[in-house]
C-alpha positions, 0 to 999 in steps of 0.5 A: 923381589916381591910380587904384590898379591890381595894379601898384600893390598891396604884392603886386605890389611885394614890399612886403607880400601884399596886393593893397592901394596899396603904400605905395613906390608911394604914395611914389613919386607923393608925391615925383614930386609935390614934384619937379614943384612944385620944379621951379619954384621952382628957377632954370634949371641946377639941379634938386632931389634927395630926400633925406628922405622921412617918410610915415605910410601910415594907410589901406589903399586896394584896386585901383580906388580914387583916392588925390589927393596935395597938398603944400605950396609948398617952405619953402626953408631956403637949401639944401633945400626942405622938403614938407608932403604928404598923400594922400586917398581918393575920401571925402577921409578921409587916407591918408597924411601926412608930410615930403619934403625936397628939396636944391637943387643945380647940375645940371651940378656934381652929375653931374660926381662920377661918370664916364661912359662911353662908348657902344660 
């Protein structure tokens, strides 16, 4: 359950001026969600990373409301895993409903494209 806060409203966010749950927000706690159901559905050594995110944001919600977020175990394709998710409010009516998909990738290999350096 999230609580919304002004930290989470489209005004405080710059996604909009009013002071309602700002749908990058909504996001961001959709896809920490399918994040925390992928993580045990990958072996150790590797992880997921999102690279699709479809939301309908079909409700306003203002500060203090509660928004629950769901979504579906991971439909695995072989290379991603693929997210049914929604979000409901404190009478269960949906605020948002959409697809998240995740690729699946070794950890070590991923990070290894980009060079690091080091720490003076």
């Amino acid at each position: 359950m999230h609580t919304v806060t002004d930290a989470d409203t489209a005004a405080e966010l710059g996604s909009g001026d009013l002071p309602v749950l700002a749908t990058p927000r909504l996001i961001s706690w959709l896809e920490r969600l399918t994040h925390a159901v992928a993580r045990t559905a990958v072996p150790e050594g590797q992880t997921t990373v999102g690279t699709l995110v479809k939301i309908e944001h079909l409700k306003a919600t203002p500060v203090g409301g509660t928004i629950r977020c769901e979504c579906s175990k991971g439909m695995s394709d072989g290379r991603r895993l693929i997210f049914h998710v929604g979000a409901f409010d404190e009478a269960d009516e949906p605020v948002a409903a959409g697809e998240i998909q995740r690729r699946v990738v070794d950890s070590d290999r991923f990070m290894s494209r980009f060079p690091t350096t080091a720490a003076d």
